[in-house]
N, C-alpha and C positions, 0 to 999 in steps of 0.2 A: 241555386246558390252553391250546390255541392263542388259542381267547376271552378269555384271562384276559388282563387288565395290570395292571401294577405301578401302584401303586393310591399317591394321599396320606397319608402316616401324621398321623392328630389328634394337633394338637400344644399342650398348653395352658400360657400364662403368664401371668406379669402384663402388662395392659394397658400401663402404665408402664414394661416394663422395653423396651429398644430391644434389637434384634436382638444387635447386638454384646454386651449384655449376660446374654443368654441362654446365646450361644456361650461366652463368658467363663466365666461360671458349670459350662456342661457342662467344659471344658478343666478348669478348677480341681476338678474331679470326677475326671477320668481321669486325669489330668496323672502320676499315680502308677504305671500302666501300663507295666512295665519292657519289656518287648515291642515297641512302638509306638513307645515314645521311641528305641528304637535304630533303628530301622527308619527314623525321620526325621533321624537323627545329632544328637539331642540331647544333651547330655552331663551336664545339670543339672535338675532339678525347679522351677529359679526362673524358665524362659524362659518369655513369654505367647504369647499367640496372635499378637501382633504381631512376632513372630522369623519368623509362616509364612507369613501371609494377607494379602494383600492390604487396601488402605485401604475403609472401607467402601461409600466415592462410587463404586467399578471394579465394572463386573458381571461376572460370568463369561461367557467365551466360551460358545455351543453347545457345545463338544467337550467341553471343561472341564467343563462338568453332568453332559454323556455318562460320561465319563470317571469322574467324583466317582459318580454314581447306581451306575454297574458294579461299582464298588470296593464300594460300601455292601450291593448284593445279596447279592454273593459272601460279603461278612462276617459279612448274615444267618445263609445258608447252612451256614458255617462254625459260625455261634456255634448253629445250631441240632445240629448233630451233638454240638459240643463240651459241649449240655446236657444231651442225652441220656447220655453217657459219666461227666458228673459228676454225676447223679440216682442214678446206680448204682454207682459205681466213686471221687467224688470225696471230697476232705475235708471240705469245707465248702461247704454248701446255696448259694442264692443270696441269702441273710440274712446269708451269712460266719459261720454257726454252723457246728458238729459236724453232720459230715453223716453220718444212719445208713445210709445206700443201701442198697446189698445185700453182708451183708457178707461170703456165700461167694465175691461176685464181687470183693471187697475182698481178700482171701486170694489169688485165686489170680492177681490185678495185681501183688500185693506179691511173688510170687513170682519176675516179670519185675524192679522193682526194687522198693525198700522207699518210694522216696519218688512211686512212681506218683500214689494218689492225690492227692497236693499239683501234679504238676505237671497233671494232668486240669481241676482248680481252678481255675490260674493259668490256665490256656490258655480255659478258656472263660470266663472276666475279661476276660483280652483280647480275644476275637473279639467280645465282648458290647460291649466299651467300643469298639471301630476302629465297628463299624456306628452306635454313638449319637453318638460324635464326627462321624462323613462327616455323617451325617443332620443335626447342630445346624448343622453348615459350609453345607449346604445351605440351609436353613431362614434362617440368620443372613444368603443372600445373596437371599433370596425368591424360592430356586428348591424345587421339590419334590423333598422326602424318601423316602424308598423303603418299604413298605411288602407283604411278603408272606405276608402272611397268607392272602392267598386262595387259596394254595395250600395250605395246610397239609391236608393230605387223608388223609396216613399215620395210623394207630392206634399207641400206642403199646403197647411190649410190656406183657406182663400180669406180668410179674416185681415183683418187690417191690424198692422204692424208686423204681419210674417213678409220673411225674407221670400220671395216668391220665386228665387235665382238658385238655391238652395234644396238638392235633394237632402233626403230625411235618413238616417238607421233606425231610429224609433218609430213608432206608431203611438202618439198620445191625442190623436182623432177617435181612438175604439181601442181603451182603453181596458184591462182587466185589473184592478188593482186588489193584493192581498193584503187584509186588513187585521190578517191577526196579531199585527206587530201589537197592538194594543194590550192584548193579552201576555207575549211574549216580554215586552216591558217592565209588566208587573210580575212574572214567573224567575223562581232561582233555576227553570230549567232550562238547557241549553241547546236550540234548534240544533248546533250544529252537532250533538252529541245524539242526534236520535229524534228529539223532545219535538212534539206537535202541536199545535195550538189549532181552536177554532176562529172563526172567522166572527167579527165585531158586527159587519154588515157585509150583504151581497154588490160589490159594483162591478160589474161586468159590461163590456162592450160598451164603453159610455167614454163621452169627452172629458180630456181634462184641461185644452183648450179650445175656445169658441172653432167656430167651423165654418162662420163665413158672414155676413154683415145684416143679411136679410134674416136672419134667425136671432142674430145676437147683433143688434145697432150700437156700434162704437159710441157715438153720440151722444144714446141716452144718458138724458138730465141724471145730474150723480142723485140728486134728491129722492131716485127711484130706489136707489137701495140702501134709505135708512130704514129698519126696522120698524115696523111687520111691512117684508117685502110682499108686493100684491099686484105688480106691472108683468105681465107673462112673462115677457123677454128681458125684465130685470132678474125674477126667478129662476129662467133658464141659465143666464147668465151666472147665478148663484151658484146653482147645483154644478153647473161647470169649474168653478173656483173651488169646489167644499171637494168634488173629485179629484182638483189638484193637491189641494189639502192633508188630503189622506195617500194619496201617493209621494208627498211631502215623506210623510208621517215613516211610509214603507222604505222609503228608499236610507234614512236615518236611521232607524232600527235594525235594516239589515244584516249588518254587519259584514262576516264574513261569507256568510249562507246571502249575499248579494249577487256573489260572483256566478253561481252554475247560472242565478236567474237571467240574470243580465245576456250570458254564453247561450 
C-alpha cells in the first residue's frame, strides 16, 4: 500500500455550471443530514453555504486542503464500514428503499434495540454525505478531491445481502474492537489528553458481520432468537450482532482520538 496515493476522484458537470454552483447544488442535497448540521451548529435547514465558506476569489491555505483531504478520507473510510453494516443489518438500501439484507442478522440487531436498523441507515447517510460534501468543498475551490478506491483490496463476505460487486477498505470479517469506550464514557478524563482506560472485555479477531450462509442461515425462523437464545447458529448469529454492537458503541465514543485509528 505504501506505492499507493490518494488519487483524483472523476468528477463530471455541466460545462456551464461554475464551481460554486456545483457546491450549492451538492449542499442543497445533503443540507438534510441531521448529523452534520449539528456538528457545524446549524440550527436550521434554510442556512447556504455562504453561512460557512469563504468568498469564492480566497483560495485555501495548504494546511486547509491538508486538513479538508484528511477529513474527506477518514469519511470514506467511515462510510465504507457504515455500508457494509447497512447491506446487511440496515433499513433501507442506498435507493432509500426496503432493505432486505440479511434478515437473521436483522433479528438478532433488533434484539440489541428495535430501531437498530434505522439507525445503521442513518449513520451511513451521513458518513456517505460528510465525504461528498468535503470532496464538492474541495472541487468548488479547484483543489483535489479524495479518492480511495485503490485501495479497496478486501473481499466481501459471502453472506446474503452483501454487495458481492464491491471491494472492501474495512475489514469487519476479523474484527478487533476497543472496548474501553465504556470506561472512557464514564471518566472526566480525556483520551485525547494522555488519559488511558482499560478494556470492558477482550474482542479480538472476531466477526461483526456473518461470513457466509452455511454458518449463519439467513432464513432461520426469527422464533430462534427470542430469549434464552439455544439454536447454535442462532447464538453464533448473536455473538456476531453483540460484536457489532460494541463496535457501534466504539466508533460513537470516539470522538476525536477516532481519527489516527481509523488512519
Amino acid at each position: 500500500m505504501k506505492n499507493k496515493s490518494i488519487s483524483v476522484v472523476p468528477f463530471e458537470s455541466n460545462p456551464t455550471e461554475s464551481a460554486r454552483e456545483v457546491l450549492d447544488s451538492t449542499w442543497g442535497r445533503l443540507i438534510r443530514r441531521r448529523k452534520f448540521l449539528q456538528g457545524v451548529g446549524l440550527g436550521t435547514a434554510a442556512a447556504g453555504t455562504g453561512t460557512l465558506f469563504a468568498e469564492d476569489g480566497n483560495r485555501l491555505s495548504r494546511g486547509d486542503v491538508a486538513l479538508l483531504r484528511l477529513a474527506a478520507a477518514i469519511e470514506l473510510i467511515e462510510a465504507d464500514l457504515w455500508q457494509q453494516y447497512n447491506e446487511l443489518g440496515g433499513a433501507v438500501d442506498h435507493s432509500d428503499q426496503p432493505n432486505a439484507g440479511n434478515t437473521a442478522y436483522i433479528a438478532a440487531l433488533k434484539n440489541l434495540d428495535g430501531d437498530m436498523p434505522q439507525y445503521i441507515s442513518d449513520n451511513t447517510d451521513d458518513e456517505i454525505s460528510h465525504a461528498a460534501f468535503l470532496n464538492a468543498y474541495l472541487i468548488s475551490k479547484s483543489e483535489q478531491p479524495v479518492n480511495l478506491d485503490a485501495f479497496r483490496t478486501l473481499s466481501p463476505t459471502k453472506a446474503t445481502g452483501a454487495n458481492q460487486n464491491l471491494k472492501r477498505l474495512t475489514n469487519l470479517q476479523a474484527l478487533n474492537v476497543d472496548t474501553s469506550w465504556y470506561f472512557r464514557y464514564r471518566s472526566t478524563q480525556n483520551p485525547d489528553l494522555g488519559a488511558i482506560f482499560p478494556q470492558l472485555l477482550n474482542i479480538t479477531n472476531q466477526p461483526a458481520i456473518p461470513l457466509n450462509d452455511t454458518e449463519t442461515p439467513p432464513g432461520m425462523s426469527l422464533g430462534l432468537f427470542q430469549p434464552p437464545i439455544t439454536d447454535p447458529a442462532a447464538r453464533r448469529m448473536q455473538a456476531i450482532a453483540n460484536t457489532a454492537g460494541f463496535h457501534f458503541s466504539f466508533i460513537e465514543q470516539g470522538g476525536s482520538s477516532l481519527y489516527p485509528v481509523l488512519l
